[in-house]
C-alpha positions in Angstrom: 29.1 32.9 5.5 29.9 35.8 3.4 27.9 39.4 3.7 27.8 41.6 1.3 29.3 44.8 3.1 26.6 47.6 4.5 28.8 50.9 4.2 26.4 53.6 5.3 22.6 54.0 5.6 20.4 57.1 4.6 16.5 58.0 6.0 14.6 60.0 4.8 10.7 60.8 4.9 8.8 61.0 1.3 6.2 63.7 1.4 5.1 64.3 -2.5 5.4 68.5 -1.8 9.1 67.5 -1.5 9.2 67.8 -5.2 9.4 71.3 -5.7 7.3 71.2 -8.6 4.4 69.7 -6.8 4.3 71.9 -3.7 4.2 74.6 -6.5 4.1 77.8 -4.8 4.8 75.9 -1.2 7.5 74.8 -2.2 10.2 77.0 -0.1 8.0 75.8 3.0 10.1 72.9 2.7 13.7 74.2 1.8 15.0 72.9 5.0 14.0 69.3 4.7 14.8 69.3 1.1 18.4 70.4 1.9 18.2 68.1 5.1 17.7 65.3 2.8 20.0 66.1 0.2 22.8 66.2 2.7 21.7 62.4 4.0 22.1 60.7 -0.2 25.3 62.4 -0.2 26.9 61.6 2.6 25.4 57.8 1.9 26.9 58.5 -1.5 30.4 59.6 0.0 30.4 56.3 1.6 31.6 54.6 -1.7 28.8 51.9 -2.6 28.6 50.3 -5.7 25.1 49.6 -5.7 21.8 51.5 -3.6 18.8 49.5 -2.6 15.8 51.7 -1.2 13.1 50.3 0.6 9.9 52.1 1.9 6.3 51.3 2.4 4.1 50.4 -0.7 0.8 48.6 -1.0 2.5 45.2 -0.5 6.3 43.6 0.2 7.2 43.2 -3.4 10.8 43.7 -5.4 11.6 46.1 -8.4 13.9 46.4 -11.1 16.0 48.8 -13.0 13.2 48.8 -15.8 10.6 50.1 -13.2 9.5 54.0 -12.6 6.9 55.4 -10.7 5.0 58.7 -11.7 4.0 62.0 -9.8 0.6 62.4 -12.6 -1.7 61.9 -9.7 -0.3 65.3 -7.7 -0.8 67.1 -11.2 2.8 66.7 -12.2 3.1 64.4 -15.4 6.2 63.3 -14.9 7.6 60.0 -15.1 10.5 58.9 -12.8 12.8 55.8 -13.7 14.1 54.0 -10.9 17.7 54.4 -13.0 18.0 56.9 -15.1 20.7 54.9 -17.4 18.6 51.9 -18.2 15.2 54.4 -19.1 17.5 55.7 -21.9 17.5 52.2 -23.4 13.9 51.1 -23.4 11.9 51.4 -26.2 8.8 53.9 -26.2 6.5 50.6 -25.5 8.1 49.8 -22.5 8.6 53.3 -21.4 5.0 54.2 -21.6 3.8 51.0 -19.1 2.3 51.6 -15.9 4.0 53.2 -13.0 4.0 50.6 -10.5 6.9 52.1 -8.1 4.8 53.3 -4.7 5.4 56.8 -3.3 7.9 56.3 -1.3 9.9 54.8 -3.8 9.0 57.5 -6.2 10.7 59.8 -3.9 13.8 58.1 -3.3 14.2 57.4 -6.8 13.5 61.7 -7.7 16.4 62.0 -4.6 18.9 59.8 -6.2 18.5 62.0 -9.5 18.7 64.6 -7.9 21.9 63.7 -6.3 23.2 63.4 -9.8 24.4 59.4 -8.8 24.6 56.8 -11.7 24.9 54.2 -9.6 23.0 50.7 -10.2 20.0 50.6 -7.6 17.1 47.9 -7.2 14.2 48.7 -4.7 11.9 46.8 -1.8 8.2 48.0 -1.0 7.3 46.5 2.4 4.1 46.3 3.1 2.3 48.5 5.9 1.8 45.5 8.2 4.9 43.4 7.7 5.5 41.6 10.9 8.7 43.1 12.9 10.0 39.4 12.4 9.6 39.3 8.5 11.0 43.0 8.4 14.4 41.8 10.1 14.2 38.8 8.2 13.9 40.9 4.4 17.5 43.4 5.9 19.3 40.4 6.8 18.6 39.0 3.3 20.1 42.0 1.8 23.4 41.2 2.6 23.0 37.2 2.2 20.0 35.6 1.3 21.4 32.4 3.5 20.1 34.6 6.5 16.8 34.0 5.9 14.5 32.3 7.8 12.1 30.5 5.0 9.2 30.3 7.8 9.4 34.3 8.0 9.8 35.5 4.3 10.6 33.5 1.1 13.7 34.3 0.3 13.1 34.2 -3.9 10.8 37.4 -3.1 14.0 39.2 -3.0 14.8 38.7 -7.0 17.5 40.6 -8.5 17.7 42.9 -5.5 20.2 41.2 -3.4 22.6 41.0 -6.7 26.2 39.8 -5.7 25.0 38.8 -3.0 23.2 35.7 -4.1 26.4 34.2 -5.5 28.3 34.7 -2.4 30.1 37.8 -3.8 30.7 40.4 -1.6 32.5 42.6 -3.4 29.9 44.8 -4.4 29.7 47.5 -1.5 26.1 48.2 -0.3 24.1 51.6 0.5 20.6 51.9 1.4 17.9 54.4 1.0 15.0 54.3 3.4 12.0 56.1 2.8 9.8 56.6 5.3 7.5 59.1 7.4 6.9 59.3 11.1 3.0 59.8 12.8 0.3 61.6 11.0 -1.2 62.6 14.3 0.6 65.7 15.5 -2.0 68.7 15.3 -5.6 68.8 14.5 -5.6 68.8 11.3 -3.4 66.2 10.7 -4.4 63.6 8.2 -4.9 61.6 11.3 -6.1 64.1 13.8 -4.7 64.7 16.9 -3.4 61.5 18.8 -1.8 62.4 22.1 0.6 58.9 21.6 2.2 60.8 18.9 4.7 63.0 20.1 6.3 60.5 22.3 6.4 57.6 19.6 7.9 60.3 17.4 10.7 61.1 20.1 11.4 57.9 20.2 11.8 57.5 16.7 14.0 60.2 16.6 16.2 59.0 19.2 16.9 55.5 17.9 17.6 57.2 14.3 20.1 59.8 16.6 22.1 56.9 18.5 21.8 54.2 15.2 20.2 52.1 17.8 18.7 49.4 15.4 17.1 47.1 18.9 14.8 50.4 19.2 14.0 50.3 15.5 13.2 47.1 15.5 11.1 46.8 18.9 8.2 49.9 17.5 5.0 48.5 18.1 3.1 47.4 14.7 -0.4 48.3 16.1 0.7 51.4 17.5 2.6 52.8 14.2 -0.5 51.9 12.0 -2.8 53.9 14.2 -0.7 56.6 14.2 -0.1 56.0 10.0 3.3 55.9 10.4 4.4 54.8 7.2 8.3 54.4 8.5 7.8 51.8 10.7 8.4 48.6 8.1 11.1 50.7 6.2 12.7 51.5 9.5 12.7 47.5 10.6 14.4 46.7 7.4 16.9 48.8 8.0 17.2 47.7 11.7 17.6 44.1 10.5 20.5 44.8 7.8 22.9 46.9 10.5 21.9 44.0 12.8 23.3 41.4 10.0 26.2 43.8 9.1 27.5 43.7 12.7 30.0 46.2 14.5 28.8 49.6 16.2 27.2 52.3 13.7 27.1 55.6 14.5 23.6 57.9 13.8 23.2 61.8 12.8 19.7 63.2 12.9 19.9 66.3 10.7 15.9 67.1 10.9 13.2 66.4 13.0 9.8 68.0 12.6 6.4 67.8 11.5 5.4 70.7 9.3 2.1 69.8 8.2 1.1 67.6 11.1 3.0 65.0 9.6 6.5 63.8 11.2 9.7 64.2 8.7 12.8 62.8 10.3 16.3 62.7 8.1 19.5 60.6 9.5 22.4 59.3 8.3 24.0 56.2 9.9 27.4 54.9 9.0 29.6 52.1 10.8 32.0 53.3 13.4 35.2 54.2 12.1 33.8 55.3 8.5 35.0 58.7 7.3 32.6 61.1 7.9 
């Protein structure tokens, strides 16, 4: 069985005040984790891939194309955002103007990849808030051969254009992923969640599997637990989990931030297989 080849793995969290035009006059509160983040794309883009496929948390497990965007109009920001810049340059106005349906999270890692200046081809996977551990595994495996799928856990034609070479046994094409995803909303107070004293420690342990690349401790966070404390990461996370677990060989982790500024939990890693460059 051929695998398309996983060459390095980025995290980060998607908070809309990341976009300095939407925190507005906040925005320097978040210099850190903005510069936290844009070291994790580019080390993920020093890695070499040929393509990026970014997966966070959206209303439901569904797949999106280069044609797709996602908008920041609700946070007062008309602003569209293609999920590659190359092909919104050669769409008509019709199919420019459709509906945003890329998620948040998305949203985010799509404004990152801009950002970073990349050109690269990228496709994208929402997961759904309560996607089973098992069907999260099951959706990384698929990433780099669809042949790993078990049909009883996902359908594997849900992944669409997304796994690309893959599907015709191709591994040429050198794979990076982007996952978006935020940690407990429970810290403090006033935390969109309140206060949840399970928070902290779920948060540590977050931190520690994205620290060691340990994707067993990814993929063993409680489903129940991570929805109560709206931690929007977990599914993302599990993905993620299940593609290094597929890819094979030890990875390495670096956790460049931790912390939960607004009583919500923002963690940034990088992992990369043992013996990369770093």
């Amino acid at each position: 069985m051929t695998l398309v080849p996983l060459v390095a793995a980025a995290v980060c969290p998607h908070p809309p005040l990341l976009v300095p035009e939407v925190a507005g006059a906040a925005s320097a509160e978040l210099d850190e984790l903005r510069a936290a983040c844009a070291g994790a794309v580019a080390r993920l883009l020093a890695a070499e891939p040929d393509r990026i496929v970014m997966i966070g948390c959206g209303p439901a497990t569904a797949t999106f194309g280069a044609a797709e965007h996602g908008s920041f109009h609700r946070y007062g920001i008309h602003r569209r955002v293609p999920l590659s810049p190359a092909d919104a340059g050669d769409r008509t106005d019709a199919a420019a103007a459709g509906p945003a349906r890329l998620p948040l999270s998305l949203t985010i890692g799509a404004w990152l990849l801009d950002r970073a200046g990349t050109a690269l081809p990228r496709s994208a996977v929402a997961v759904a808030a309560d996607e089973p551990a098992a069907r999260c595994a099951a959706l990384g495996a698929g990433l780099l051969n669809p042949d790993l799928f078990n049909p009883e856990l996902l359908n594997a034609d849900r992944l669409g254009s997304v796994t690309g070479n893959a599907s015709g046994g191709d591994a040429s094409g050198r794979l990076g992923l982007l996952v978006l995803g935020d940690g407990s909303a429970c810290r403090v107070e006033w935390s969109p969640g309140y206060d949840d004293p399970r928070a902290e420690p779920y948060d540590q342990a977050v931190a520690r599997a994205l620290a060691g690349a340990d994707p067993a401790a990814l993929g063993a966070l409680d489903v129940e637990l991570s929805a109560g404390l709206k931690a929007t990461g977990r599914a993302p996370w599990q993905v993620l989990a299940g593609a290094v677990r597929a890819a094979g060989g030890p990875w390495r982790g670096e956790l460049a931030y931790a912390a939960a500024p607004y009583g919500v939990t923002y963690l940034v890693a990088s992992w990369a297989p043992t013996g990369a460059a770093r």
